[in-house]
PDB file of N, CA, C and O in Angstrom:
ATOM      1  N   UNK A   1      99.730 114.443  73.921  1.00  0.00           N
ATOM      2  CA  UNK A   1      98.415 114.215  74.507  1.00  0.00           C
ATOM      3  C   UNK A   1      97.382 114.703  73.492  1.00  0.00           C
ATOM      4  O   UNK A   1      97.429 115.902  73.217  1.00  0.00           O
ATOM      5  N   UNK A   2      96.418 113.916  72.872  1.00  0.00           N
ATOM      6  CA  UNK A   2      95.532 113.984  72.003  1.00  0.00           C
ATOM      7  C   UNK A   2      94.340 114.933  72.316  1.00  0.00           C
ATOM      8  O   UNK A   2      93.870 115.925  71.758  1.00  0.00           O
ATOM      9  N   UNK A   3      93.966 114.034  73.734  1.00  0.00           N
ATOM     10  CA  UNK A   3      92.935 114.423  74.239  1.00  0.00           C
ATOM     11  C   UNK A   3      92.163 115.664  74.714  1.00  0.00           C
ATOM     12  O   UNK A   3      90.938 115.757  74.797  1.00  0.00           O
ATOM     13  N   UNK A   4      93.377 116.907  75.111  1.00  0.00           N
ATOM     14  CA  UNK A   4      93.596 117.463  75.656  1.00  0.00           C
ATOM     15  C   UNK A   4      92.124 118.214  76.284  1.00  0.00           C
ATOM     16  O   UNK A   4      92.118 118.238  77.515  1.00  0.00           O
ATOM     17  N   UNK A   5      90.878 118.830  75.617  1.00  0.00           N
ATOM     18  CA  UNK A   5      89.765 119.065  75.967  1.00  0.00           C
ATOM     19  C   UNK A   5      89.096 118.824  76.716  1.00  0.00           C
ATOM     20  O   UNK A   5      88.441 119.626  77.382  1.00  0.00           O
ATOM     21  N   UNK A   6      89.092 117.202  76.827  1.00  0.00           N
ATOM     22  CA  UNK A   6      88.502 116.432  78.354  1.00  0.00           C
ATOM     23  C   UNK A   6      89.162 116.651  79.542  1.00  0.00           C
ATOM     24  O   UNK A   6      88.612 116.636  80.644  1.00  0.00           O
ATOM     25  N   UNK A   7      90.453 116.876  79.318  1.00  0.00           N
ATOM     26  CA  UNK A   7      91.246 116.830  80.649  1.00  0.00           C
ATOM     27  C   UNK A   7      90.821 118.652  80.961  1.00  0.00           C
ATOM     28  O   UNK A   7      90.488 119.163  82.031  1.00  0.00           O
ATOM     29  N   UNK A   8      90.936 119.103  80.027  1.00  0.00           N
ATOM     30  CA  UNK A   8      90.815 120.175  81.114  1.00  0.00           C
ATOM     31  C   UNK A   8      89.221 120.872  81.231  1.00  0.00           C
ATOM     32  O   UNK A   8      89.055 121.998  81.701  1.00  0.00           O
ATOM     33  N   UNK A   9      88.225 120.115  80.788  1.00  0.00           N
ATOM     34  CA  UNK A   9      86.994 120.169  80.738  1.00  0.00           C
ATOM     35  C   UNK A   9      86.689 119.768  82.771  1.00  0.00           C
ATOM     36  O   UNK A   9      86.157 120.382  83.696  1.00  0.00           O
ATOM     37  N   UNK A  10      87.310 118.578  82.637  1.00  0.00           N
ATOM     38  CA  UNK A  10      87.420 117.696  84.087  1.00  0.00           C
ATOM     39  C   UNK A  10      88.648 119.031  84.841  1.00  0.00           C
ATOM     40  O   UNK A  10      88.244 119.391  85.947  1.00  0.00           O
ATOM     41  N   UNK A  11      89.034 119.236  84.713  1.00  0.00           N
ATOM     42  CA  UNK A  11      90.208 120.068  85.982  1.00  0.00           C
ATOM     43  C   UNK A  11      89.334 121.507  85.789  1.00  0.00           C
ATOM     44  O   UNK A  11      89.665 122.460  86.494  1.00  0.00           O
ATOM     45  N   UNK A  12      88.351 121.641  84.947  1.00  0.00           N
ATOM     46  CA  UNK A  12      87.669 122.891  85.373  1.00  0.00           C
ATOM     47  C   UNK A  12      86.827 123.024  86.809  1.00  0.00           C
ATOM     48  O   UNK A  12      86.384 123.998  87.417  1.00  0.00           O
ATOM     49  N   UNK A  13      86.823 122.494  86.903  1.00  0.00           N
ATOM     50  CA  UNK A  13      85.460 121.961  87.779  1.00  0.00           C
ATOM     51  C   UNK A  13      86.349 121.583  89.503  1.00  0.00           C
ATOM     52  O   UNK A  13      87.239 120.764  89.729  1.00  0.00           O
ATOM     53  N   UNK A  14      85.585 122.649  90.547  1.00  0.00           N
ATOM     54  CA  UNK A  14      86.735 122.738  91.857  1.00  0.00           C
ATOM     55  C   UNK A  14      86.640 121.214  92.751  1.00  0.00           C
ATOM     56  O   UNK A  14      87.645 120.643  93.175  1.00  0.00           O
ATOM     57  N   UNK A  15      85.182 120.684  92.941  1.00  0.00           N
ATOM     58  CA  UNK A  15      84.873 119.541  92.993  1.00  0.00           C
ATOM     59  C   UNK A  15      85.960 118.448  92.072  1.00  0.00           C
ATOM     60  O   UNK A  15      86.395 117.623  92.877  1.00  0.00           O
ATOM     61  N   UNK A  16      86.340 118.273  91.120  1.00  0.00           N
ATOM     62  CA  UNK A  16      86.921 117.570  90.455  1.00  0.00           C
ATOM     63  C   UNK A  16      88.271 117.661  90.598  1.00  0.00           C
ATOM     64  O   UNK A  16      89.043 116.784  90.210  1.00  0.00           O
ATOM     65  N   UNK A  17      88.584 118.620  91.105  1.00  0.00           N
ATOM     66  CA  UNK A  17      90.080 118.985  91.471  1.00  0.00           C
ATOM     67  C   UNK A  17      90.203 118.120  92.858  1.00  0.00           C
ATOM     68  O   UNK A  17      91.152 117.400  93.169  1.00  0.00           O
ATOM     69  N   UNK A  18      89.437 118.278  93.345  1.00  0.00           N
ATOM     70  CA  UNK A  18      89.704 118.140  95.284  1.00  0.00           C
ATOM     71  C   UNK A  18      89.367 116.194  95.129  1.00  0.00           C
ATOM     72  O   UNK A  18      89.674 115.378  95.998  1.00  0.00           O
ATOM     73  N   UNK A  19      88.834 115.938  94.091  1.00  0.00           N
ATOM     74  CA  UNK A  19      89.227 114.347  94.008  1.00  0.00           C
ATOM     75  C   UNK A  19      90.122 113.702  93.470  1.00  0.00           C
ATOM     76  O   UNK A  19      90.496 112.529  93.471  1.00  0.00           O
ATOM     77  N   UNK A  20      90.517 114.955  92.846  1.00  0.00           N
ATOM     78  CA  UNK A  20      92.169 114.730  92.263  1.00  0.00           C
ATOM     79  C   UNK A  20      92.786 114.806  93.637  1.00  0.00           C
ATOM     80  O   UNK A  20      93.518 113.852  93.898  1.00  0.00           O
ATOM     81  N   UNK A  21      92.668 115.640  94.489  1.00  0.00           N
ATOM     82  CA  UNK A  21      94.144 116.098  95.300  1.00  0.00           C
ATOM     83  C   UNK A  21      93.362 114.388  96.388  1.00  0.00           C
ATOM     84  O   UNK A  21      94.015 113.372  96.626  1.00  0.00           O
ATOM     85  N   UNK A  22      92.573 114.523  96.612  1.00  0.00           N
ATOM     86  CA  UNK A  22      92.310 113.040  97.821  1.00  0.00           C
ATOM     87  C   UNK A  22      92.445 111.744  97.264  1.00  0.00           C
ATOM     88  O   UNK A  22      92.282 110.804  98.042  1.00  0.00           O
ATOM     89  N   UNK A  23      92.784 111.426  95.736  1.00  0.00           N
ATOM     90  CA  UNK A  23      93.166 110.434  95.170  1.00  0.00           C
ATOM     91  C   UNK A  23      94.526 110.648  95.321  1.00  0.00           C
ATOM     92  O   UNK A  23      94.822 109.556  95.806  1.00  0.00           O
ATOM     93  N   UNK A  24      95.784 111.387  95.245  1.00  0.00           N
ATOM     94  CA  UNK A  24      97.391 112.022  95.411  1.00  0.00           C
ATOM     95  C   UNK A  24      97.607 110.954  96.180  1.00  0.00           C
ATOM     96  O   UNK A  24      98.303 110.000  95.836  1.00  0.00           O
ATOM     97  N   UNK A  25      96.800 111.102  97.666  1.00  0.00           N
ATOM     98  CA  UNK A  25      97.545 110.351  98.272  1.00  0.00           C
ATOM     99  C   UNK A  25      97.253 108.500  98.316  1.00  0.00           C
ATOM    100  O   UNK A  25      97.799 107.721  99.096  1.00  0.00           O
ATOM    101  N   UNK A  26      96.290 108.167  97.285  1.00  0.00           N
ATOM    102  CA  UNK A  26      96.848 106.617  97.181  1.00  0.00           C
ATOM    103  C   UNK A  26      95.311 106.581  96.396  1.00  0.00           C
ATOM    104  O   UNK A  26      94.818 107.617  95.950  1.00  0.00           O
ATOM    105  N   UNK A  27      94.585 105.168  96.285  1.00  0.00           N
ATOM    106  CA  UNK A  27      93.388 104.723  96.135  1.00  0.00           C
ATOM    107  C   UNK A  27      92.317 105.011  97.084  1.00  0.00           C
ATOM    108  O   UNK A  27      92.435 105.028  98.309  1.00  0.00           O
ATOM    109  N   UNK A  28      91.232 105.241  96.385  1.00  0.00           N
ATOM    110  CA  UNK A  28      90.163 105.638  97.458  1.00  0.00           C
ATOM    111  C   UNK A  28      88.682 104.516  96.789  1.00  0.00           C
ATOM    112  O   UNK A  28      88.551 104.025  95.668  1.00  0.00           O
ATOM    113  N   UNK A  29      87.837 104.431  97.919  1.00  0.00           N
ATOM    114  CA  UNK A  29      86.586 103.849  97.482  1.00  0.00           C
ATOM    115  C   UNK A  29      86.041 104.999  97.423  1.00  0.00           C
ATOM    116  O   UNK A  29      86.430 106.045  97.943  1.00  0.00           O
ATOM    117  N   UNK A  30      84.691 104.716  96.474  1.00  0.00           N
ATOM    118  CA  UNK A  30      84.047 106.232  95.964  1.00  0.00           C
ATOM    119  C   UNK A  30      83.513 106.578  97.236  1.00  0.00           C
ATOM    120  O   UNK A  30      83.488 107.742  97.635  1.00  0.00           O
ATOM    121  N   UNK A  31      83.067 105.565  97.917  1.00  0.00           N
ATOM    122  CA  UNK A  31      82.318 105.876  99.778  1.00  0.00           C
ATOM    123  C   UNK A  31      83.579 106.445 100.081  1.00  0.00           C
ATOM    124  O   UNK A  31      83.165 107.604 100.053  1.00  0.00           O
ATOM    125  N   UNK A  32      84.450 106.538 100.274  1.00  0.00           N
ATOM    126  CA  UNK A  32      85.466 107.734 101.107  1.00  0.00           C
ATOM    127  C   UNK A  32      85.238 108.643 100.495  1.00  0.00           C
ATOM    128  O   UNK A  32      84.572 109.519 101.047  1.00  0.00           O
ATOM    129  N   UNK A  33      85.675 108.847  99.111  1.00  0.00           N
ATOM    130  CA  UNK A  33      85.327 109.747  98.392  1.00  0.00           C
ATOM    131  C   UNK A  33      84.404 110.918  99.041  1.00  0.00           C
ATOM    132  O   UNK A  33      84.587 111.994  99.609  1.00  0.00           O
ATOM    133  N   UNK A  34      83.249 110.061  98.619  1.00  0.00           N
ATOM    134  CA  UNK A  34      81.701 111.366  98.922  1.00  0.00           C
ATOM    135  C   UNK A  34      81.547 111.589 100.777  1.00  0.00           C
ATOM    136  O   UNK A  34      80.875 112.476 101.305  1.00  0.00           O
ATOM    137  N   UNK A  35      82.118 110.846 101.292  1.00  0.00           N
ATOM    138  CA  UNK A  35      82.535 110.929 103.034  1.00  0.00           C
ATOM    139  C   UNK A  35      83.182 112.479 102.840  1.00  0.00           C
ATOM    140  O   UNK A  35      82.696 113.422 103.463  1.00  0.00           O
ATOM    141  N   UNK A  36      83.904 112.590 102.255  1.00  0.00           N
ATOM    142  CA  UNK A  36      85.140 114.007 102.546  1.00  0.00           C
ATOM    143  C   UNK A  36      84.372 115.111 101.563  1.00  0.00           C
ATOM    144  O   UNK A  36      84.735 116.278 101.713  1.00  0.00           O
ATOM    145  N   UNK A  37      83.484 114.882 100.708  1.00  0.00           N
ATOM    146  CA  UNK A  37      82.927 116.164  99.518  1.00  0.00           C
ATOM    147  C   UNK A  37      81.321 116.131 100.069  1.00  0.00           C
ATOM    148  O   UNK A  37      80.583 115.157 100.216  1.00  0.00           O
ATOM    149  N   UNK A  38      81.041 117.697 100.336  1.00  0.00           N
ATOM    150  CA  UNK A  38      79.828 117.903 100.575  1.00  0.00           C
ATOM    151  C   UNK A  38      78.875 117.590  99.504  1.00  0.00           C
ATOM    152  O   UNK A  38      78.220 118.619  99.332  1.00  0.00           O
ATOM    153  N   UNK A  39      78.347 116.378  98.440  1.00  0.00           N
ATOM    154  CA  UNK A  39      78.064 116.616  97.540  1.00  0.00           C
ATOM    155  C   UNK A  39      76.987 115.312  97.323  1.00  0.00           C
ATOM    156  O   UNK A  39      77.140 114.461  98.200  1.00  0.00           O
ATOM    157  N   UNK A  40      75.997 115.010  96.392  1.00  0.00           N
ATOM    158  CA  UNK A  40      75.340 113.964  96.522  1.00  0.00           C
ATOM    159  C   UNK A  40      75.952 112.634  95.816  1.00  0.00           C
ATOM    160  O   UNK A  40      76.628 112.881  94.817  1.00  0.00           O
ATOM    161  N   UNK A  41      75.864 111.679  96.062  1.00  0.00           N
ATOM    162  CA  UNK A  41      76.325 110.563  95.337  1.00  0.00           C
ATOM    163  C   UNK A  41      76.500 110.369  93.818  1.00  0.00           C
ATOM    164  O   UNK A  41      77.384 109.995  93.048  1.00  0.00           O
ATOM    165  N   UNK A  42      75.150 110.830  93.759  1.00  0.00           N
ATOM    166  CA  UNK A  42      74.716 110.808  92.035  1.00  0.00           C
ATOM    167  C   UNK A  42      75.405 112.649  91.293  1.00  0.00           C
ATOM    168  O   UNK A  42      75.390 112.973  90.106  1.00  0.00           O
ATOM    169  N   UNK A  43      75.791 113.287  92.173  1.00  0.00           N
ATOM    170  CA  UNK A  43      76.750 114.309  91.343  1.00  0.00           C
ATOM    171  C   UNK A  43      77.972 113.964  91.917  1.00  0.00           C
ATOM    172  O   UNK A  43      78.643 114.992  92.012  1.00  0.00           O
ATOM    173  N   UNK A  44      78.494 113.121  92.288  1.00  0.00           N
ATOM    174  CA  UNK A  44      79.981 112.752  92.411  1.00  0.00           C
ATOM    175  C   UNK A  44      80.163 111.775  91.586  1.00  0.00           C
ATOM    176  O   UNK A  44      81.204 111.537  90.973  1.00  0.00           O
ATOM    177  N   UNK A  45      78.633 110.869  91.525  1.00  0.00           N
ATOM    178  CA  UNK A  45      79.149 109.815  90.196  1.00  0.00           C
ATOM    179  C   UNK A  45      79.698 110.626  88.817  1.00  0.00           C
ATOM    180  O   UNK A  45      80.755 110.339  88.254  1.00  0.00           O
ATOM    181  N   UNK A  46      78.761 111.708  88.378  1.00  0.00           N
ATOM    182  CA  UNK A  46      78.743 112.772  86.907  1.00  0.00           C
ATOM    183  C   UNK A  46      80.241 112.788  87.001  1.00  0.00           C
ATOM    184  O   UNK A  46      80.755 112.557  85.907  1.00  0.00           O
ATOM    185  N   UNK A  47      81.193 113.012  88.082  1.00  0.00           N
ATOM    186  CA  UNK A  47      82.440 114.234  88.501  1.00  0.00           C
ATOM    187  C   UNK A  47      83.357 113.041  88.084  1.00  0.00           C
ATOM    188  O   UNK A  47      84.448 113.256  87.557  1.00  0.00           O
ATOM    189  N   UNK A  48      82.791 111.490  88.385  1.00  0.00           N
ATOM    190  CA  UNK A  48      83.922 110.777  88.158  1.00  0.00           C
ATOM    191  C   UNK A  48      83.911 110.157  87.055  1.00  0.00           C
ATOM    192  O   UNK A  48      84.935 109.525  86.797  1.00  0.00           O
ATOM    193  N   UNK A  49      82.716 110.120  85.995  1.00  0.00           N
ATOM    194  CA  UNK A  49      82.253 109.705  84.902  1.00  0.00           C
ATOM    195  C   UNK A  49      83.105 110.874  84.224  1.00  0.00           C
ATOM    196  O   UNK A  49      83.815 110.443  83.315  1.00  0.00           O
ATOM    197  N   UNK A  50      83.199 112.150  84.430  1.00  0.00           N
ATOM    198  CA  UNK A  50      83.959 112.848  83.726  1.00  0.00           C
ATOM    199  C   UNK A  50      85.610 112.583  83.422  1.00  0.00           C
ATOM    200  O   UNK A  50      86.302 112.509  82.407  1.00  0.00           O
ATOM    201  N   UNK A  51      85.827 112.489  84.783  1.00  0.00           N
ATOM    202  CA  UNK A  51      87.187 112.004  85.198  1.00  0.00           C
ATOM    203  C   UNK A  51      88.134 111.113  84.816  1.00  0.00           C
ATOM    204  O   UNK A  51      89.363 111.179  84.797  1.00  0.00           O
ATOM    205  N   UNK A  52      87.002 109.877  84.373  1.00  0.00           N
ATOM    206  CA  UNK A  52      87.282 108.786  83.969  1.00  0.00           C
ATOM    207  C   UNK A  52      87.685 109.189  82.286  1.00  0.00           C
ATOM    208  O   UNK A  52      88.750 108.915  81.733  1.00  0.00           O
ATOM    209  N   UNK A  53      86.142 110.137  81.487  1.00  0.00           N
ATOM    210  CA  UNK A  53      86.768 110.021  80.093  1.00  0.00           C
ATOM    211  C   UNK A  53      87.751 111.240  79.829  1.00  0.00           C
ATOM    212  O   UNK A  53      87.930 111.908  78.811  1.00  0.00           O
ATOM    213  N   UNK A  54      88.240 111.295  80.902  1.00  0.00           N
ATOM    214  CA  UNK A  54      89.405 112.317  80.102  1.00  0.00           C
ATOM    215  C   UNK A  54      90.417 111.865  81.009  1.00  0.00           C
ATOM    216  O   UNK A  54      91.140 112.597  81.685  1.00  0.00           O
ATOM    217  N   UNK A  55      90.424 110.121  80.971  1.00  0.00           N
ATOM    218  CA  UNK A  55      91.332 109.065  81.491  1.00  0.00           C
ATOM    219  C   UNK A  55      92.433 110.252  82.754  1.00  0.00           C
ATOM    220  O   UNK A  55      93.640 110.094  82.573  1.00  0.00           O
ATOM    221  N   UNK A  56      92.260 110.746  83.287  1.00  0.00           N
ATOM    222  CA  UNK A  56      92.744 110.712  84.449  1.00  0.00           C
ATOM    223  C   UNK A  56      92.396 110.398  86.057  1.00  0.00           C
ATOM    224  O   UNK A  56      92.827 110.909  87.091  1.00  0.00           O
ATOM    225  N   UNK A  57      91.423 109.327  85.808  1.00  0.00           N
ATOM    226  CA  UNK A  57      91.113 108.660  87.270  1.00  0.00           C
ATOM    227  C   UNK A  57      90.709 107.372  86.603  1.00  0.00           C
ATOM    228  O   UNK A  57      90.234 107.510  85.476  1.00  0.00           O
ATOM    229  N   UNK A  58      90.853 105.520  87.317  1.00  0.00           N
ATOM    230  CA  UNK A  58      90.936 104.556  86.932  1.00  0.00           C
ATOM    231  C   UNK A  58      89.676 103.797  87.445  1.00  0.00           C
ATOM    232  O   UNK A  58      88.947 104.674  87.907  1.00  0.00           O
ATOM    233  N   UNK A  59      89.166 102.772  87.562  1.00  0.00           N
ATOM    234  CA  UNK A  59      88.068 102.580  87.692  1.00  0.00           C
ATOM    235  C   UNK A  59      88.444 101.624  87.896  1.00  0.00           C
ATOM    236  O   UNK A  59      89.043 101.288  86.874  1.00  0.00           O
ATOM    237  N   UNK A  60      88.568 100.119  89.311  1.00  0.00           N
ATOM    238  CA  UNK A  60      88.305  99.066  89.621  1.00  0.00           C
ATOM    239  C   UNK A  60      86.960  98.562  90.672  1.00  0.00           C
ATOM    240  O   UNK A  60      86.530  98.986  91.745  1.00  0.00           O
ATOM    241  N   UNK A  61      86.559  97.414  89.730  1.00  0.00           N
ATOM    242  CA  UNK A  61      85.498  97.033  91.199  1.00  0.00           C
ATOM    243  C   UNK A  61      86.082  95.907  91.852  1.00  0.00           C
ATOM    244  O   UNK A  61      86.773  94.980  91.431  1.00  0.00           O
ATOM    245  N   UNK A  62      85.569  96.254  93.164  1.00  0.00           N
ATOM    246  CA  UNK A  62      86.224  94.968  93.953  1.00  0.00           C
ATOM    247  C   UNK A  62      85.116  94.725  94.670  1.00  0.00           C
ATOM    248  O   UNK A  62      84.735  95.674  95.354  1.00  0.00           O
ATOM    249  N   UNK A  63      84.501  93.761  94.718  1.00  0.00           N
ATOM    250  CA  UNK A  63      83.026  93.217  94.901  1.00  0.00           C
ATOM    251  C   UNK A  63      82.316  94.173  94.704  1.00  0.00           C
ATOM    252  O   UNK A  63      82.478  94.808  93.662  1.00  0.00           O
ATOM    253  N   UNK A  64      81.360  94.546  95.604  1.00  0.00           N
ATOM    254  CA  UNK A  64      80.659  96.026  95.552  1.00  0.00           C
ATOM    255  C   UNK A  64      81.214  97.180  95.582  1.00  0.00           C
ATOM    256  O   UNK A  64      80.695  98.215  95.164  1.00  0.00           O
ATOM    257  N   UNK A  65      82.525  97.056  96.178  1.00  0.00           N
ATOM    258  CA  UNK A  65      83.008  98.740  95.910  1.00  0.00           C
ATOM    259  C   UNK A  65      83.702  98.861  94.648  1.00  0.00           C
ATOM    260  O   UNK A  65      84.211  97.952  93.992  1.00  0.00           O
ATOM    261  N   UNK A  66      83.658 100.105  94.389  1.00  0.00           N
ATOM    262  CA  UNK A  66      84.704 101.150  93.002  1.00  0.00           C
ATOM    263  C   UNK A  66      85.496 101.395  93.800  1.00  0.00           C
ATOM    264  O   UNK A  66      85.198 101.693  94.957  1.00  0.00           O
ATOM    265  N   UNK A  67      87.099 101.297  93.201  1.00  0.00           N
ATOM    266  CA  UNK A  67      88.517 102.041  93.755  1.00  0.00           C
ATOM    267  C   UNK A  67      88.532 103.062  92.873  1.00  0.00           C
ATOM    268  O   UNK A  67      88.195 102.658  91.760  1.00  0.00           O
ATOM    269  N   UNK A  68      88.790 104.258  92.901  1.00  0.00           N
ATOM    270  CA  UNK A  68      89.243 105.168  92.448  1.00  0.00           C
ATOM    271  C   UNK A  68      90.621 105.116  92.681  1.00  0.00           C
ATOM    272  O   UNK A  68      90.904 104.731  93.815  1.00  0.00           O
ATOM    273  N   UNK A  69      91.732 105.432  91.824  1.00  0.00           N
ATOM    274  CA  UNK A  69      93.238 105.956  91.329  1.00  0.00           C
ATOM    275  C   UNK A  69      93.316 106.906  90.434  1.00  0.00           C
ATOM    276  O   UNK A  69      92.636 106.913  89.408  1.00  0.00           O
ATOM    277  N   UNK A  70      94.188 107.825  90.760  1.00  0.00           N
ATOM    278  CA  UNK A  70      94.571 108.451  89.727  1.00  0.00           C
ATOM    279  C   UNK A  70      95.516 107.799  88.726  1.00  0.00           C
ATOM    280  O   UNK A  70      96.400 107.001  89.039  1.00  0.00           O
ATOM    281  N   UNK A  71      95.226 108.243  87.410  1.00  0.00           N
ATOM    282  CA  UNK A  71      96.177 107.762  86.258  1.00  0.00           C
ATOM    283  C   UNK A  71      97.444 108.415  85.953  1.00  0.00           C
ATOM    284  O   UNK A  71      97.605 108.981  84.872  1.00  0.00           O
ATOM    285  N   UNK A  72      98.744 108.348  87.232  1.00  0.00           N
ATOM    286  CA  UNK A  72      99.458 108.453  87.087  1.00  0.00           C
ATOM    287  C   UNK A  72     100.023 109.494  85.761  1.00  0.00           C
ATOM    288  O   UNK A  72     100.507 110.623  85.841  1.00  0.00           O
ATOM    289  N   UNK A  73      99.747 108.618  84.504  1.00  0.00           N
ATOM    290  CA  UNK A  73     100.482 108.999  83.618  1.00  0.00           C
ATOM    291  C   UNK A  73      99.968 109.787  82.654  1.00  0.00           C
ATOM    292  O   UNK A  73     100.550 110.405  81.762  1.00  0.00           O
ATOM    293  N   UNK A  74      98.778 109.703  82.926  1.00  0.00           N
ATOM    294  CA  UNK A  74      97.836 111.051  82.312  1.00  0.00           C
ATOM    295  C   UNK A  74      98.567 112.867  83.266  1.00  0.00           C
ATOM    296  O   UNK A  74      98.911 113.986  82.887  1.00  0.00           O
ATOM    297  N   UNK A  75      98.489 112.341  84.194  1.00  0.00           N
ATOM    298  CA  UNK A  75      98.505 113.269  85.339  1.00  0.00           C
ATOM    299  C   UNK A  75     100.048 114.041  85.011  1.00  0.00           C
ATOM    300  O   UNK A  75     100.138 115.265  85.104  1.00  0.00           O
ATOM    301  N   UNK A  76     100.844 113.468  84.749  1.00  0.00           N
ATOM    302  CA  UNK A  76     102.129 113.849  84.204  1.00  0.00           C
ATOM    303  C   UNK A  76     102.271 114.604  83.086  1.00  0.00           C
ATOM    304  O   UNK A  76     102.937 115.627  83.242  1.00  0.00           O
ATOM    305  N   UNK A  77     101.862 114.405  82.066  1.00  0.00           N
ATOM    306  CA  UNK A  77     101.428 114.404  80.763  1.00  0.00           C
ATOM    307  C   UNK A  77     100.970 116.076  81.005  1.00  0.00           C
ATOM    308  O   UNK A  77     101.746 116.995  80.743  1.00  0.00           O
ATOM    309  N   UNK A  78      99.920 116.238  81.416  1.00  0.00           N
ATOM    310  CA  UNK A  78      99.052 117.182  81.673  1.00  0.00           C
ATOM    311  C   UNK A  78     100.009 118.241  82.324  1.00  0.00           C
ATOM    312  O   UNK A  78     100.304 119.285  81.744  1.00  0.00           O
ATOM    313  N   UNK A  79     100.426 117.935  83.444  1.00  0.00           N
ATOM    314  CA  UNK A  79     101.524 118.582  84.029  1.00  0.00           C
ATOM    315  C   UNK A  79     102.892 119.176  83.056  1.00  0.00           C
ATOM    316  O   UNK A  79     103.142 120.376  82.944  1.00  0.00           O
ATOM    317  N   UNK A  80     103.672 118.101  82.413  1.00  0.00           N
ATOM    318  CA  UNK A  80     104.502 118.235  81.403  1.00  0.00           C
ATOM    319  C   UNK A  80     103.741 119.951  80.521  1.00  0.00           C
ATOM    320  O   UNK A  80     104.192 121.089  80.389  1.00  0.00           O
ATOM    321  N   UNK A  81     102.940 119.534  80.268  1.00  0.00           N
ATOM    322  CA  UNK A  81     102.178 120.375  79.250  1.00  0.00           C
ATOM    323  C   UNK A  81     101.819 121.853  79.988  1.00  0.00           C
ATOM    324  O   UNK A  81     102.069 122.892  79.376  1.00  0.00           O
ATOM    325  N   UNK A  82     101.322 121.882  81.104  1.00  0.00           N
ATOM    326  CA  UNK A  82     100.715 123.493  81.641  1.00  0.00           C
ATOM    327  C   UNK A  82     102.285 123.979  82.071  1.00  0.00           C
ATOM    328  O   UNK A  82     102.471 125.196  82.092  1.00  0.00           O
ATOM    329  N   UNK A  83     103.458 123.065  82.424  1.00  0.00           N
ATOM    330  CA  UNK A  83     105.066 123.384  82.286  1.00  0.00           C
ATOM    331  C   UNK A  83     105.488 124.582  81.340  1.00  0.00           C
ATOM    332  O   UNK A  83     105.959 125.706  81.509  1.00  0.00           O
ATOM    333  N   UNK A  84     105.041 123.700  80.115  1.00  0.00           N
ATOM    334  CA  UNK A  84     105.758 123.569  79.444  1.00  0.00           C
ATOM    335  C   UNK A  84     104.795 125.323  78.777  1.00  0.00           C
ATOM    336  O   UNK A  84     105.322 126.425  78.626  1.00  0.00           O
ATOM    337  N   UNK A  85     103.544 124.991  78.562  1.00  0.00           N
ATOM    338  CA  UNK A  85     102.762 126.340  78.549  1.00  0.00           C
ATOM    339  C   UNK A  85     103.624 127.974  79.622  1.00  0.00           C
ATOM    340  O   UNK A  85     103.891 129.109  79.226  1.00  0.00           O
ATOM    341  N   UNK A  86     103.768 127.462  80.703  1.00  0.00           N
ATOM    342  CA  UNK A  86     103.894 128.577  81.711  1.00  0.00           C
ATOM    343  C   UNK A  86     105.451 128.865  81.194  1.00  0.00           C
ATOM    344  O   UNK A  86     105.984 129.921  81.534  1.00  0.00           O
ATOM    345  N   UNK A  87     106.243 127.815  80.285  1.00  0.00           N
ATOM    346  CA  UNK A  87     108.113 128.398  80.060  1.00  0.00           C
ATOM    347  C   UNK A  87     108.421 127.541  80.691  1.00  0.00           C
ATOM    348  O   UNK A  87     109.494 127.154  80.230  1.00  0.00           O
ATOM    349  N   UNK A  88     108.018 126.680  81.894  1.00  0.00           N
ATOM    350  CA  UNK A  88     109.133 125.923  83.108  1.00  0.00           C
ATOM    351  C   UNK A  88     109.527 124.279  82.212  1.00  0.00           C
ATOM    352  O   UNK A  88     108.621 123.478  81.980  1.00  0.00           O
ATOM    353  N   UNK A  89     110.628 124.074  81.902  1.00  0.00           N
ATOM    354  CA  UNK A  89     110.923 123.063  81.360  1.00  0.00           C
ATOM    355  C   UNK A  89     110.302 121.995  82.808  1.00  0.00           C
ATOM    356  O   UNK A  89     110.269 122.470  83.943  1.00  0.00           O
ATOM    357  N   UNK A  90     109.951 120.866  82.579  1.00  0.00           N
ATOM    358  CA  UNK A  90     109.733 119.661  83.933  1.00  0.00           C
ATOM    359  C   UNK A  90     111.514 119.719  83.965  1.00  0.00           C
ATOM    360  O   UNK A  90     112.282 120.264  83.173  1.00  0.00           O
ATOM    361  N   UNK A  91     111.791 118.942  85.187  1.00  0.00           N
ATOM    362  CA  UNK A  91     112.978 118.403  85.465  1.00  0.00           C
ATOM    363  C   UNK A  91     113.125 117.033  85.187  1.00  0.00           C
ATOM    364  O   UNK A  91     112.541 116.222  85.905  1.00  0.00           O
ATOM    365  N   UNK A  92     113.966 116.584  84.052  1.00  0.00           N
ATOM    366  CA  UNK A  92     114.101 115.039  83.560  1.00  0.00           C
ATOM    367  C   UNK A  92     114.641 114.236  84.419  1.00  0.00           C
ATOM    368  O   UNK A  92     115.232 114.869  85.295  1.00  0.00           O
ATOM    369  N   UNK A  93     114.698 112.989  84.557  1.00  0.00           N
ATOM    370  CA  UNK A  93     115.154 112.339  85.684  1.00  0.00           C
ATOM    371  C   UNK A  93     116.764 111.698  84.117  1.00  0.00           C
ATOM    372  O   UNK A  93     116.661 111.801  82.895  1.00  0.00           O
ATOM    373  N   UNK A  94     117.854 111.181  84.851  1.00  0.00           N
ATOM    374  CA  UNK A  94     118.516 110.918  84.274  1.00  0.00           C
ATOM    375  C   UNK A  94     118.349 108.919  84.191  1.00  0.00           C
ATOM    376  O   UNK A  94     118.383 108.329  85.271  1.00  0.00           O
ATOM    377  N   UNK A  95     118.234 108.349  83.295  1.00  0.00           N
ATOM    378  CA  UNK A  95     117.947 107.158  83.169  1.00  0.00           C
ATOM    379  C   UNK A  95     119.244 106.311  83.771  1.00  0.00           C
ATOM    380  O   UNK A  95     119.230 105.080  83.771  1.00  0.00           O
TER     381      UNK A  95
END
């Protein structure tokens, strides 16, 4: 992982975490999104503009709405890595 600065620039931030954990469970429109975060539109946009460049949240429009996803494989990556920081090898899956 190259990037590594952005990602954890974006996971600093407790707001940015808690759209991580409400993206976990599938795709969200940014209106659900700011429905569940006490926060204004235009500082949840900043949270996901962040999010976005340190590619761990995805960005589709579907007419007027934004889907938010998490990027899977960023998200791993990142994980692999604070693992691998703390001593805990990940557990490999056998192919």
């Amino acid at each position: 992982m190259s990037r590594a600065a952005p990602v954890f620039k974006a996971l600093a931030d407790p707001h940015r975490r808690e759209i991580l954990r409400l993206l976990r469970a599938g795709p969200r429109s940014a209106g659900e999104v700011a429905a569940a975060l006490p926060i204004s539109k235009a500082t949840l946009s900043h949270h996901f503009n962040l999010l976005k460049d340190a590619d761990l949240v995805r960005c589709e429009v579907r007419g007027q709405a934004r889907i938010y996803a998490l990027n899977t494989s960023v998200v791993e990556d990142v994980t692999a890595l604070l693992l691998d920081v703390l001593g805990r090898a990940p557990a490999r899956s056998e192919p």
